[in-house]
C-alpha positions, 0 to 999 in steps of 0.5 A, a space after each residue: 611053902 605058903 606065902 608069907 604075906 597071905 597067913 591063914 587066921 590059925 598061922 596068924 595066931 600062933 606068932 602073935 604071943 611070939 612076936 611079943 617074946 624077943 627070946 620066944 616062949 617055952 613049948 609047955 606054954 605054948 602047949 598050954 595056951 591051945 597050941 598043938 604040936 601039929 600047929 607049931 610043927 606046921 609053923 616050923 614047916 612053913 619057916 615061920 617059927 623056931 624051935 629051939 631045945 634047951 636042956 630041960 625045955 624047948 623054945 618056940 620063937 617066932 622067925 623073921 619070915 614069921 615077922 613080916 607075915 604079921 607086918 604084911 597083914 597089917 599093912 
């Protein structure tokens, strides 16, 4: 895994959109807005992400690991 504090532009902008979600965002959305599948499977990989299923949609969140690498490149 990568560290945290050192996210690539591409993992820094997935979790943005998340951050501002407190219960994540719909896959589809995702989706729509440019987020492939290998990108968010690749955030999930690297812990910092969730995806969670729903009866009828899944849930992307952005996961606390996800969190302090946005805080981290801020700083």
């Amino acid at each position: 895994m990568e560290n945290p504090s050192r996210l690539s532009d591409e993992q820094q902008r997935a979790p943005r959109p998340l951050a501002d979600a407190p219960h994540g965002r719909t896959l589809a959305i995702m989706l729509a807005h440019g987020f492939p599948n290998t990108m968010l499977d690749k955030l999930v990989n690297d812990r910092l992400a969730t995806i969670q299923p729903g009866i009828t949609i899944a849930w992307v969140a952005i996961s606390e690991v996800g969190l302090q690498g946005l805080a981290d490149t801020k700083a």
